[in-house]
N, C-alpha and C positions, 0 to 999 in steps of 0.2 A: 504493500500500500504506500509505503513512504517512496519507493521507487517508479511509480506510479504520479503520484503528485511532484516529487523532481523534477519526472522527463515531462512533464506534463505546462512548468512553471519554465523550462526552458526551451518549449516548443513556442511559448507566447515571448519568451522574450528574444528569439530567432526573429518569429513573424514579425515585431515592432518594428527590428534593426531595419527589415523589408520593406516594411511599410515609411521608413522615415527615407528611407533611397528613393523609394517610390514619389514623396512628397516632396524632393528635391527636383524631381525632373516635371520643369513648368513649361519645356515643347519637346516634341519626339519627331523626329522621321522615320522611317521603315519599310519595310517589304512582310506584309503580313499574308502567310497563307492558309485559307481555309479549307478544311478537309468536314465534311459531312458525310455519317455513318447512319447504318439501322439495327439500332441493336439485333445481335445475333448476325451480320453480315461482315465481313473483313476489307469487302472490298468498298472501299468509298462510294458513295450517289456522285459525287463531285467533288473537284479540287479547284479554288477561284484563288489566285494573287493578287493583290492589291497592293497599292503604293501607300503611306498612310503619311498625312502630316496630322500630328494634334497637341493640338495647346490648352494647358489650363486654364479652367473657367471658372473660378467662386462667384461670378456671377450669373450663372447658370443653376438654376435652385434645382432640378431635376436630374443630370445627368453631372456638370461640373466640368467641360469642357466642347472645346470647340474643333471641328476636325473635318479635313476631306480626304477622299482618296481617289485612285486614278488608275487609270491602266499601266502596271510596272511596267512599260515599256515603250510609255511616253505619257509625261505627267501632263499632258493637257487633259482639258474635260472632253469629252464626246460630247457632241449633240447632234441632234437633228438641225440640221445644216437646212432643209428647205422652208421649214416655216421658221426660222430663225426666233424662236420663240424660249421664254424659261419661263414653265409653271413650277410656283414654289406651294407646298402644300402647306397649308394650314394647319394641319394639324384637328381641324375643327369634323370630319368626318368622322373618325374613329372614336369610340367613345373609351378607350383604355385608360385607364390612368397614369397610362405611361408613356415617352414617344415610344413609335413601335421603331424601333431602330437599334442594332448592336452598336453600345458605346466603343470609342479605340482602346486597343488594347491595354495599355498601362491603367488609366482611366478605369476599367473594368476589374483588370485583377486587384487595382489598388481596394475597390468596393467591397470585393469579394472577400481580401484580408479583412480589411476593417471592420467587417461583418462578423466574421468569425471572433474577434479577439472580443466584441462588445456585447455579440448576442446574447439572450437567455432562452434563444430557441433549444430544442433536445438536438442537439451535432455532437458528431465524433470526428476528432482529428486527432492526421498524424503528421508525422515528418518524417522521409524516408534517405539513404545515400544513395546514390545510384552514381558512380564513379566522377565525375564534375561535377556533378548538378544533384540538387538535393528535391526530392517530390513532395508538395503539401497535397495532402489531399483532407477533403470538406465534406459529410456527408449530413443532412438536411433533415430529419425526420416529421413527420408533422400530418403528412395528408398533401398538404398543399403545393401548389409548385414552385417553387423560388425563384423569380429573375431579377437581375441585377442592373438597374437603370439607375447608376448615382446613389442608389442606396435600395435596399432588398425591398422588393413587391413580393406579394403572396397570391397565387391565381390559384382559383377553384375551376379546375381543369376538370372534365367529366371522363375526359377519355383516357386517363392515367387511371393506375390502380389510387384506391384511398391510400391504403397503408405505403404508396410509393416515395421515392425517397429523389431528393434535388441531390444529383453529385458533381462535386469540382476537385479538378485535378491542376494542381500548378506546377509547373518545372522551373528550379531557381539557379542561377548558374552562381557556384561555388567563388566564382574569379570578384564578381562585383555585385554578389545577392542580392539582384533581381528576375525578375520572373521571365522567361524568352519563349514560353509552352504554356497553352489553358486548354482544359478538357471540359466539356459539358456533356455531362449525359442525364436526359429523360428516361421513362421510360417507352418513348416511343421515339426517340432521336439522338443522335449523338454528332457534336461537333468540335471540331479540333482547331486552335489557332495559332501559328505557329510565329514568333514574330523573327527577325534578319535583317540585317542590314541596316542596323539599328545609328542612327545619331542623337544623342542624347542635347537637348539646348540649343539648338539652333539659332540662329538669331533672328526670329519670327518677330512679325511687328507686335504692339501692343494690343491691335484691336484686327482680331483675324476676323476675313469675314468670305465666305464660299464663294460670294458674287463679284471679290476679286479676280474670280476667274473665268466672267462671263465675258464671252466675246462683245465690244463695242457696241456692234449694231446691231445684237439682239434685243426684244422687248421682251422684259419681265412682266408674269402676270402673276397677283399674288392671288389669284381666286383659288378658293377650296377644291382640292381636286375630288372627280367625280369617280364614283365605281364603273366599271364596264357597263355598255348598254349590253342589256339581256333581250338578245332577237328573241322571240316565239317561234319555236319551234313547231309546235305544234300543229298536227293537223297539215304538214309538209314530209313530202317523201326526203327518205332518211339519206343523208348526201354518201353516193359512195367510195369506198376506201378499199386499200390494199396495204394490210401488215404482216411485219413479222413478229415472231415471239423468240421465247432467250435462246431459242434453239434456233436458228433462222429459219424455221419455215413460215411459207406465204400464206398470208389466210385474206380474202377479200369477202366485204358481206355478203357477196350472191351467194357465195358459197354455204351459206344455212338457210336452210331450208324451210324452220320449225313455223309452225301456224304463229306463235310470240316468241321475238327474237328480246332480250333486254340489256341493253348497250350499259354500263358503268365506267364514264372516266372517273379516275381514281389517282392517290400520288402517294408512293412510300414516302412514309414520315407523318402523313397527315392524318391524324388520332379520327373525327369522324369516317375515314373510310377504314380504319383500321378496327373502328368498334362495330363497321357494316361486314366484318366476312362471319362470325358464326351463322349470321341470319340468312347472309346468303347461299353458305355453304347448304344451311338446311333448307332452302328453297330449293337450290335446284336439285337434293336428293327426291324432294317429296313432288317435285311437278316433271321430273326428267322422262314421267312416262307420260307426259299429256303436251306433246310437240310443245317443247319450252327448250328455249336455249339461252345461255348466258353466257355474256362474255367481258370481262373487266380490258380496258385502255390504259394503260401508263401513263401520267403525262409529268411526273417529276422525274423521273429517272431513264436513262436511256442504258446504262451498262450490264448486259448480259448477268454477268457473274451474281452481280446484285438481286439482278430480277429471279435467276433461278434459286436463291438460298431463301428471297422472301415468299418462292412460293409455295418452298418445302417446310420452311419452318413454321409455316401457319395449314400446311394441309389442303391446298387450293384444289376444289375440284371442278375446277371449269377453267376455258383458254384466257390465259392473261398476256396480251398483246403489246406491243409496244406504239407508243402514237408520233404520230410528225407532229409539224405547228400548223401544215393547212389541216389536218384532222381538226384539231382542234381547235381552230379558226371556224372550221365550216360548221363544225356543231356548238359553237358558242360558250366553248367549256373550259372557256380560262380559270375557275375557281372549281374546286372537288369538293366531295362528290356532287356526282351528278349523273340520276338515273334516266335510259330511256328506253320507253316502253314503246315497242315497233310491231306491228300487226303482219300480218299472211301478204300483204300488198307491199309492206316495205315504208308504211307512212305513220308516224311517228304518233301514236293517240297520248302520250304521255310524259308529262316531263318533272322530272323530281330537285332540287336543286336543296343538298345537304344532307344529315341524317341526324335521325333523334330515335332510340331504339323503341320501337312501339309504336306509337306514330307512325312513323315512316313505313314500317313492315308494313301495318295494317294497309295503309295507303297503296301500297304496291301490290300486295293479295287481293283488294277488291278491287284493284284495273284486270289484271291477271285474269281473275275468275271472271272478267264482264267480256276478256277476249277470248277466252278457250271452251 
């Protein structure tokens, strides 16, 4: 026990040291890369580089700094070049309590310690060697999920287990303990951020601001950006397509035949399509003898390896395909899930847009049963 509260009393007095390095550095530049996982998969959904400049903000009550990033390989902004336009969002759409945006990295792991050393949440932490670099790692108990925006939010996530747990993982380099590696894992995603090429102190002006990097002769518009227009589909024959799955075979929709065809684009990672497969699974055992076919669309992930381990690991008993961007251009399906219910003719009587378990089932059994 006394050995216990020791290492315990010199685990928080490492993390301070970290934390006061941390509060020292008031600009950064960098090469940050992000690695996103699905628990239970090895191989990444993706890998993005980003250029990162970010500077400290105490005037910032929300997050606590100011930051842009760019494409590593040439720090200009992109834009759309033809309508020479910048909408900046408001922020006034979303109703979160928080921006929806990942803070930069210093800025974030600084949160993360600070959180730990003050909380009175139930966490366990450790501090581990790992030959340069030393691993914190943060685990969260509670129900709730934990995100880190300037200081810990708590989300009532429906599609996480209760008993699930917020984990962080920090990698600190031995040489000049600070943090160069952060792990997030949910229980329905994991991401990795790796930081490089790091300048500490730059000599950034006093008042950073993103729109010094707008081109001249573009107009800023500061109007609240809008959601997607949602076409109606409905009651329109179903636009058709030609895909592959993780295996590369070709499947086009002429190719089924069943009196009700029901289209699901879906996206690993995204917890309501991940709380829609037992229901689906059990639909199509119980309708597979009354010409019913189902077929789920990818549209977050495109890598093979990926796609085959999430469809083992969950039991998939129906084809899970992979989608382009005119797919899902044509069927209007930029946001997941989204179900569609297709008749013997090929014309669309049904359109589902999200899932809530019970609801939605019901809703999809009594189209089902009014088409077969």
């Amino acid at each position: 026990m006394l050995y216990s509260c020791q290492q315990y009393r010199n685990q928080n007095k490492y993390l301070i040291k970290v934390l006061g390095n941390l509060e020292l550095i008031h600009s950064a530049s960098y090469l940050n890369t992000v690695i996103s996982y699905t628990p239970g998969n090895d191989s990444p959904n993706f890998v993005q580089k980003r250029y990162y400049k970010e500077l400290s903000n105490p005037y910032d009550t929300t997050i606590g700094s100011n930051f842009s990033y760019f494409d590593p390989f040439d720090t200009s902004v992109n834009f759309d070049w033809s309508d020479k336009m910048i909408v900046i969002d408001s922020f006034k759409l979303n109703t979160l309590p928080f921006r929806p945006v990942t803070p930069p990295f210093f800025n974030l792991t600084k949160s993360i310690i600070e959180y730990a050393l003050e909380t009175n949440d139930s966490i366990s932490l450790k501090i581990e060697s790992y030959g340069d670099s030393l691993l914190f790692s943060l685990v969260i108990y509670g129900g709730k999920q934990v995100e880190f925006f300037g200081k810990p939010y708590y989300i009532d996530n429906p599609y996480r287990p209760i008993d699930g747990e917020s984990k962080y993982f920090i990698w600190i380099s031995k040489s000049d303990d600070l943090p160069f590696k952060l792990r997030r894992e949910m229980s329905y995603d994991i991401y990795e951020f790796i930081c490089s090429d790091v300048k500490l102190n730059p000599n950034y002006p006093k008042v950073f601001a993103v729109s010094d990097y707008f081109p001249d002769d573009f107009t800023i518009s500061y109007k609240r950006m809008q959601p997607f227009a949602q076409v109606n589909m409905q009651g329109k024959h179903a636009p058709d397509w030609t895909l592959h799955d993780a295996e590369n075979k070709s499947f086009s929709l002429k190719d089924f035949n069943s009196k009700v065809l029901m289209i699901k684009f879906t996206g690993i990672g995204c917890g309501p399509c991940n709380a829609s497969i037992p229901f689906i699974k059990k639909l199509v055992n119980e309708y597979k003898a009354k010409s019913f076919e189902f077929i789920s669309i990818e549209t977050w992930s495109n890598n093979p390896a990926v796609i085959k381990n999430y469809c083992n690991n969950n039991g998939l008993n129906f084809k899970y395909l992979i989608s382009t961007n005119d797919v899902v251009r044509n069927y209007n399906a930029e946001a997941v899930p989204v179900f569609f219910i297709i008749d013997e003719k090929r014309v669309i009587r049904k359109v589902i847009r999200g899932y809530r378990e019970g609801t939605t089932d019901q809703e999809i059994i009594k189209t089902l049963n009014e088409l077969i």
